[in-house]
N, C-alpha and C positions, 0 to 999 in steps of 0.2 A: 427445710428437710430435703435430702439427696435423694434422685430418682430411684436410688438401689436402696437407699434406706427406706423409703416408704412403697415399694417394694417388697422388700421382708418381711416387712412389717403386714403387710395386707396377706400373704403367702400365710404365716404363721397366725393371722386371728382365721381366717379362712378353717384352718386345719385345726385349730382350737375349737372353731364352733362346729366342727362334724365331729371331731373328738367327744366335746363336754356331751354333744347331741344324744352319742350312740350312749355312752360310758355314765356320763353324769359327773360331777366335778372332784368327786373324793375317789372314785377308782381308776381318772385320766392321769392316764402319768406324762410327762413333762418328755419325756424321750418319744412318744408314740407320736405328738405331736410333731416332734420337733422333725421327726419320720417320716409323717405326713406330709409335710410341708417341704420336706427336701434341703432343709437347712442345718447345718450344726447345731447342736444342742444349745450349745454355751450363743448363741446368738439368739434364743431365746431371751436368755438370763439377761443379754446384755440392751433388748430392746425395751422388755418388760420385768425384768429384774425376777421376778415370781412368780408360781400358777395361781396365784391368788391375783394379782394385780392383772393377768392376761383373762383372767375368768371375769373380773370386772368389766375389763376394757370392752370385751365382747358384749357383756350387761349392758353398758351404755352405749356400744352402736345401735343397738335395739331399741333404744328410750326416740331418738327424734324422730322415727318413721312412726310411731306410735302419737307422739306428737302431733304430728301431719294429719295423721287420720284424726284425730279428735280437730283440730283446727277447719275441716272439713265439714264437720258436723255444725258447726256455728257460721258457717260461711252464708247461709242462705237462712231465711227467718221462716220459710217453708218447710216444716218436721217431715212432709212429704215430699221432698226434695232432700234435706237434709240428712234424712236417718239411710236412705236409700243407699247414698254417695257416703255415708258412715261405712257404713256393711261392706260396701264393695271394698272400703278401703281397707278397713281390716282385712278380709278375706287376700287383698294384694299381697299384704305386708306377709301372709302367709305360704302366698306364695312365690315372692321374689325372694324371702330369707328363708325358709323350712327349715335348716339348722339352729340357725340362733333362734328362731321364733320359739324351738322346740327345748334351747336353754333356756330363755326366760318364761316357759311356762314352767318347765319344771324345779327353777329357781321359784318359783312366787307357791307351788302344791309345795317346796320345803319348807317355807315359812319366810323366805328371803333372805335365806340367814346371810348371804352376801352379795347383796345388794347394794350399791355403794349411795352412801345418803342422798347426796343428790338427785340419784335415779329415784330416791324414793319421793323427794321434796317436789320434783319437779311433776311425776306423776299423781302423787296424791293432790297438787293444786289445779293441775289439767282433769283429774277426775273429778274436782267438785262443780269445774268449770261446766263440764259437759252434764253435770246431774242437775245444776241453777239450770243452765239451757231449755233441761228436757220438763222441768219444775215451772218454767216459765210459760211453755208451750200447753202446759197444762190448767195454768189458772188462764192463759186464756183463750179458752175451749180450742185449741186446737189438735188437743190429743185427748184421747178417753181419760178420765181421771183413775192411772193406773198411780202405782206406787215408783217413781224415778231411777230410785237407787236401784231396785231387783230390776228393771225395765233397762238399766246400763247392763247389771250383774249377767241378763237373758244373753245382749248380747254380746257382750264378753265371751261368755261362757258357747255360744251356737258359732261364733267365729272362730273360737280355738280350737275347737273340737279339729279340725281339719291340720293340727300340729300334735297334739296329745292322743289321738284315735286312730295311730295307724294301722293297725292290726285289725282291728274293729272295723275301721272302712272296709281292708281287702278282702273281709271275711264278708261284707258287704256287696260292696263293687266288682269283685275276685279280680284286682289291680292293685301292687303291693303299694305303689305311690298313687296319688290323687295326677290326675291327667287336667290338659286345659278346659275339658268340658265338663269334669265334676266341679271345681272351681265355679264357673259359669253358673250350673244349675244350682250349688250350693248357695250361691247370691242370688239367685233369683226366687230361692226356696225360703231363705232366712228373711228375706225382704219382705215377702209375700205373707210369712207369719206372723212379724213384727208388724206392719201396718194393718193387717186383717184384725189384731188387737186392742191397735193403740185409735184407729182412725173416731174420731167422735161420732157420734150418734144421727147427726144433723149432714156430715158428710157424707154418712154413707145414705141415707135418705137420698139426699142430691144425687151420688152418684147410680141410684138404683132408677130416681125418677129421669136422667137422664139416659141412659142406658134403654128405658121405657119408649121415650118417644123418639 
């Protein structure tokens, strides 16, 4: 691929994903983009052929940083280590991409209706990965015996808040965007309720009688 073709190409997903961001995928039109991004229309058409095909494309630059963070979570056999270096990582992924992160959320609240198979094959076999994991940690005692699946679902759901709740933050934080130290405290807060949860009974014993003497 040519330095001015993948170029263009990176210029126009760029402008696509604050596009689909603000708009959403049925009222982005194909010229705003193409506006955005400072290129011809028709050089849209000609790199991605359609706004379906450029709406996917964006889909799946989103799938291997998501990837990354679940590989993350299985890297260390320590869930107190592990789930920690999860959270953060999510939380990354939210805030190095905030536009696309805020397409593929609200591609997944539509029901995924275009989502391209793959991104689904691939995620849905990484999510069972990461529920055996957290299923594992649990028969042996290493986590409170919660339920694995809602215990991903928790955080899924406490990490993305931070790309679906922006209004709701600023009405919060009175900061329209999240800054580098909401991020910070946000991992530090999300971590702190996840392990204060999951930690088993006999651990936290230990860590009470250590703390003691």
């Amino acid at each position: 691929m040519s330095r001015i073709r993948q170029h263009n190409q990176q210029l126009i997903l760029e402008a696509a994903s604050a596009e689909f961001a603000a708009k959403g995928f049925d009222a982005t039109q194909t010229r705003d983009i193409a506006a955005r991004a400072g290129v011809p229309k028709a050089n849209l058409y000609y790199y991605f052929q359609s706004k379906e095909n450029l709406y996917a494309k964006v889909l799946l630059g989103f799938v291997e940083p998501l990837l990354e963070a679940s590989a993350v979570l299985r890297e260390s056999d320590d869930p107190l280590v592990g789930l920690p270096a999860y959270i953060a990582a999510r939380i990354r992924i939210a805030r190095e991409h905030p536009h696309v992160a805020r397409v593929f959320s609200g591609e997944l609240l539509l029901g995924a209706r275009y989502l391209p198979e793959e991104c689904r094959e691939l995620l849905y076999a990484e999510a069972r990965r990461n529920v055996e994991c957290l299923r594992s940690w649990i028969e042996r005692g290493l986590l409170a015996p919660v339920d694995p699946e809602h215990l991903m679902l928790f955080i899924w759901s406490a990490t993305r808040t931070y790309t679906n709740l922006g209004w709701q933050m600023a009405h919060i934080t009175g900061r329209e965007t999240p800054q580098d130290v909401d991020y910070q405290e946000a991992t530090a807060t999300i971590t702190r309720l996840v392990l204060g949860g999951v930690m088993p009974e006999v651990v936290r014993a230990q860590r009470v009688l250590m703390f003691a003497t």
